[in-house]
N, C-alpha and C positions, 0 to 999 in steps of 0.2 A: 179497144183498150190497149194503149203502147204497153212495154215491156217492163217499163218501171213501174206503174199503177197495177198490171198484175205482178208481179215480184211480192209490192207492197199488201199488196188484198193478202195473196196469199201467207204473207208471212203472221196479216192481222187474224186470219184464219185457224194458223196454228195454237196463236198465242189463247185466242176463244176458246181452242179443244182444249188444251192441255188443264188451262180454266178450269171447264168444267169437269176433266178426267181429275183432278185433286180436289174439285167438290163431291164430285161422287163415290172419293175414296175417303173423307172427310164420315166420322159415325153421328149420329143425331142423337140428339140428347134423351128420347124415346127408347134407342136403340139401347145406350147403355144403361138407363134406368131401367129396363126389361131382363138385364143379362141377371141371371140365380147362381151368384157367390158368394162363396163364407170362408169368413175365415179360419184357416188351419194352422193349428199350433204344433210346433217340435214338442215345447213344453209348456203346458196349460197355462196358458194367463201371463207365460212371463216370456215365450221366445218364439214370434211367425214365423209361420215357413216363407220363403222365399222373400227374405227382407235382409236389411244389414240394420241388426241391434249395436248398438253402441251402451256399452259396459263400464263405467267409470266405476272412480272410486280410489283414495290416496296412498302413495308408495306403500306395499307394505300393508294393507289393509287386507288381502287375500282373495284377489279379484282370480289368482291363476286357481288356490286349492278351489277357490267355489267351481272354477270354469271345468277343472279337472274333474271333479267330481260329478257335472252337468252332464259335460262329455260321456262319461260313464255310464252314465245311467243311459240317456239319448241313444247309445250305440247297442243297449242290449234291450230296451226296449221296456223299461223298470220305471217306476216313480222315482220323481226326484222332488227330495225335499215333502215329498207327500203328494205330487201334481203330474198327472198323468204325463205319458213321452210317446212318441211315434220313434219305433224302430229307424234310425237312419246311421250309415256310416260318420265317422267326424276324425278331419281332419284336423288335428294343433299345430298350429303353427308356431313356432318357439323362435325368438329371437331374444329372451331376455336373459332365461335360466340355464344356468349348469346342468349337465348333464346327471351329477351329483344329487341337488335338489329333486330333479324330475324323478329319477329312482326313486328318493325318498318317500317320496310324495305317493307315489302308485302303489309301493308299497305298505304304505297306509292305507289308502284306499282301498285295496282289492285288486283282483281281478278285473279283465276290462277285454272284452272280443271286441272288434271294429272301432279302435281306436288306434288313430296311427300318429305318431309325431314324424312334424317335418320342420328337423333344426336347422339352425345359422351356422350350426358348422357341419354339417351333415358329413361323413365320409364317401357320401358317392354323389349325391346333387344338393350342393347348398340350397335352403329356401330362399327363394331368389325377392327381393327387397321391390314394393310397389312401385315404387319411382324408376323403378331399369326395366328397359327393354324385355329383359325374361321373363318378366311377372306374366309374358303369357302363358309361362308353364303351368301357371295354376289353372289356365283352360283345358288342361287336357286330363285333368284328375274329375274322378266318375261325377258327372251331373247328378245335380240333387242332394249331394254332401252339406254336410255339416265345416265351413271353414271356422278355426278359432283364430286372431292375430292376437300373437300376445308380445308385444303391446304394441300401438298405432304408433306411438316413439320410435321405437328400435325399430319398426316395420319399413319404415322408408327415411331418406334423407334429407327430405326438404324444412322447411322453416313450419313449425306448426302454428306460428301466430300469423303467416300469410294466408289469406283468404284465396287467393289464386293457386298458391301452390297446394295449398289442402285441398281445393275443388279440385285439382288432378287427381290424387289421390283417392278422393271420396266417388270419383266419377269413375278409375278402374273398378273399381270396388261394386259399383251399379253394375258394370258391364257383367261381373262374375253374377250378382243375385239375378240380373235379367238371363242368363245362362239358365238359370234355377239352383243357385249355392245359396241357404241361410249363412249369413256372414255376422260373426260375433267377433265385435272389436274390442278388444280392451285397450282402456285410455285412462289417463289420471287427470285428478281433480287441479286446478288451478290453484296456485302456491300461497292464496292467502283464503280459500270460501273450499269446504267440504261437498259445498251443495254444487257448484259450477265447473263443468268440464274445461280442463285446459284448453288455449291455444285459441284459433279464428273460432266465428262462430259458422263459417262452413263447414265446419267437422258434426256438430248437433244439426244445422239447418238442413246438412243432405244425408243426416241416419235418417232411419223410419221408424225408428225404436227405440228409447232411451232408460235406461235401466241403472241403477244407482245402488252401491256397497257402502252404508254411509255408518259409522258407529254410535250409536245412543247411548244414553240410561235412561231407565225407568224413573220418573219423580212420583212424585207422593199422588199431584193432580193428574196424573195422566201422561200430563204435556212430556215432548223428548226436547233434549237435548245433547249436543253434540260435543263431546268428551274428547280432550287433545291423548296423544303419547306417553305422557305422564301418567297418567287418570287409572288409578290400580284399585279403586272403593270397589269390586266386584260386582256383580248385579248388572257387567257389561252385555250390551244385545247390541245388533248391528241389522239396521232394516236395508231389504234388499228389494225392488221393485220400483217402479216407475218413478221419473225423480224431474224429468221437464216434458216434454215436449212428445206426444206418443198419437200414433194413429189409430192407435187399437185402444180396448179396454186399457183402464188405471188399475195398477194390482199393485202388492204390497207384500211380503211375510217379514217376522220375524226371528231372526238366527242368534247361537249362539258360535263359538268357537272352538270345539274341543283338537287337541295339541294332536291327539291320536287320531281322531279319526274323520275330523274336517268338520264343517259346518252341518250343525242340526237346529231344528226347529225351536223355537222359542215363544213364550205371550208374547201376546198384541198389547204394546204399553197403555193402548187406549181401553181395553176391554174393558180393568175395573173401573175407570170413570162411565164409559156406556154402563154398564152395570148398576154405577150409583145413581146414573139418570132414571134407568128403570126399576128398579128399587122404589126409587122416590113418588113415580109415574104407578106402579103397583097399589102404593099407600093411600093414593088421591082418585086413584080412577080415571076415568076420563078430564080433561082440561082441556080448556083457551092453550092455542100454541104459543098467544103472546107472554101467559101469565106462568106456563112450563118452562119456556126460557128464563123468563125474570127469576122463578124461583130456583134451579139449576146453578145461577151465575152464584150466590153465597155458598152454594152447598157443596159445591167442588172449584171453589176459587176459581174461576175462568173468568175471562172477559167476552164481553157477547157474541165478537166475529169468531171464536173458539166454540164457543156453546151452538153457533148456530151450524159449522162445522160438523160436529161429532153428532147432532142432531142429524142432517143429514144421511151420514155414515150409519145413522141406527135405525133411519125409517126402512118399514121391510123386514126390520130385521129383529128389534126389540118393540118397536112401534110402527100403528100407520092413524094417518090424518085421514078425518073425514068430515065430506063438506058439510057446511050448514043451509039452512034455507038462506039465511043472513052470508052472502058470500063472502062477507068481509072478515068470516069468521071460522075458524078450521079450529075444530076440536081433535086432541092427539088422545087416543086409547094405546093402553098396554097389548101388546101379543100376546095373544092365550099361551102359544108355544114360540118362547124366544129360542132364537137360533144364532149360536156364538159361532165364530170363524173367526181365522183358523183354529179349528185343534191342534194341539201339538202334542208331540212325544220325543222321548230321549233318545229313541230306539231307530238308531239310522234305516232308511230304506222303509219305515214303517208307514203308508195309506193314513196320516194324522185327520181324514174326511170319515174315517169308517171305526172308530175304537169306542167300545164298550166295557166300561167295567165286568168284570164278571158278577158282583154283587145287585146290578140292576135288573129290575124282573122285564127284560123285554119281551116277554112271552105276552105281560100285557096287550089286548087288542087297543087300549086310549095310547099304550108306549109305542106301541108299532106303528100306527095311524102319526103318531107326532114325527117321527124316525123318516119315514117315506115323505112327509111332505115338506119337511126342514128343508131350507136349502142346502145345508149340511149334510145332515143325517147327523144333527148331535140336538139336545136340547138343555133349557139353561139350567142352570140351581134352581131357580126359584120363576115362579110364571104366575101370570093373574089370571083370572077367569070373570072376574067382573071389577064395576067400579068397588062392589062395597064388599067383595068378599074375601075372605082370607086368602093369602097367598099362600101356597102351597108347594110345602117345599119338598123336593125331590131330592137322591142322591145324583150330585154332580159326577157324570161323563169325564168331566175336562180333568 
């Protein structure tokens, strides 16, 4: 063999090993269908650990007092909002607010251990801006941190409606949660839709969590809607919880706004409509799921892709289907023991999953069995126990 045909073997040689050394570095779809993870929350149902949430919601809507207040809770290891937290440190990162406001603000809130701010105008190191060079500083603050950006605007200088230039940005921002930083971004809503985050949609496409400050009111039917700056009728709620695009659980609560002392819990605007469906569902007993819906649509004004919606939302919870011989046919029964969520209370910092009147006899062994197996640990006003028997009404919990 002359010296070029081995040159050549040997070089086709390499190119085979190297081949196979990235196939056998290559995981099999076996391998990671076997690996045993779950996922871990900072705060229950609404913030993963080691993810970057994206946080929207319009100027002035109260995305920092909520965040502050998250912060809070997160860094001393408290409920927040009623939803359990893992002790971790958290970093804010302020690029919007006065110095002034921030006081204000804490001051309100309380007290707060392991919570540090790092502002835009810092007197010893500026927070240094995602798009420069220095944003590797943020690599050398303790792994496993809690990062807040308030806001993804003032955070860096590039154009947010460019797709290229925001995948810079959103791809340092990977680098920090592959570090192990949860990274909570706040961002505002686009200038004309409450419901849609500003700018490209590589800012939503590379979060892995999407979380929404959006302001409602209660109607009569249930349904929300979205109340402009103007809008002072009272009876204001603001839902906060998954709003596009999420790779975990879809979760939801809803908040009030008080001046002093930051965002507290509020009803579920949908409750009393699930409510009148099972109400209704108590009165009749078991039913056709197609004849439950029909009769539903008059009795709380909804159109059917609504009714079949909130139906949903209450299987499990007020009701569940069971099949027929006729499989074409699913009949819906009442829950013996309906289980309303969220609870809520006025009483900041208050576990709104675990509150009992004092006036209810839980001493009851039927009260205590219904308590333990809720997925609550609440149960409703009123509960069926068969198609044709009377409903029996309890003192309401809520």
């Amino acid at each position: 063999m002359d010296d070029f045909n081995l040159e050549e073997s040997l070089i086709q040689d390499a190119k085979e090993q190297e081949k196979n050394e990235i196939l056998l570095s290559l995981e099999s779809w076996e391998s990671i269908r076997a690996l045993d993870i779950t996922i871990e929350w900072i705060v229950d149902r609404l913030i993963p650990k080691d993810s970057i949430t994206l946080l929207f919601g319009k100027g002035g809507i109260g995305k920092t007092w909520l965040s502050m207040d998250m912060a809070r809770s997160i860094a001393s290891g408290t409920p927040f909002l009623g939803l359990g937290t893992v002790k971790t440190p958290v970093i804010f990162v302020d690029f919007e607010n006065p110095l002034a406001v921030l006081n204000t603000r804490t001051q309100k809130l309380g007290e707060a251990d392991g919570v540090f701010f790092w502002r835009a105008n810092n007197d010893k190191i500026k927070a240094p801006k995602l798009d420069k060079s220095d944003y590797e500083l943020y690599k050398q603050l303790p792994q496993g941190a809690i990062l807040i950006f308030d806001t993804l605007r003032a955070s860096q200088d590039k154009d947010e409606n460019k797709s290229d230039e925001m995948g810079l940005i959103m791809g340092r921002l990977k680098e920090l949660r592959d570090m192990g930083f949860t990274i909570i971004l706040l961002h505002h809503t686009a200038k004309n839709s409450d419901k849609i985050a500003k700018g490209s949609t590589a800012i939503v496409d590379l979060a892995d969590h999407i979380l929404g400050l959006t302001l409602v009111r209660k109607k009569r039917d249930g349904q929300e809607i979205i109340v402009d700056d103007e809008d002072s009728d009272g009876d204001l709620v603001y839902r906060f919880g998954v709003r596009e695009k999420t790779r975990f659980e879809p979760y939801q609560i809803y908040l009030t706004l008080n001046p002093d002392r930051g965002f507290e819990l509020a009803p579920d605007p949908q409750e009393d409509t699930l409510k009148e469906m099972f109400d209704y569902l108590c009165e009749q007993g078991s039913m056709n799921k197609t004849k439950f819906l029909d009769d539903c649509k008059p009795i709380i004004g909804l159109g059917q892709k609504k009714i079949r919606k909130l139906f949903d939302i209450g299987q499990g919870r007020y009701w569940k289907i069971e099949k027929t011989s006729d499989h074409n046919i699913q009949k819906v029964n009442p829950i013996q023991f309906g289980s309303f969520s969220p609870l809520y209370s006025s009483e900041k910092g208050k576990n709104e999953n675990s509150v009992l009147q004092d006036d209810v006899n839980t001493d009851s062994p039927e009260i205590q069995k219904t308590i333990e197996n809720s997925e609550f640990g609440s149960f409703s006003k009123g509960f069926c126990q068969s198609a044709k028997q009377e409903i029996i009404e309890v003192e309401s919990i809520l």
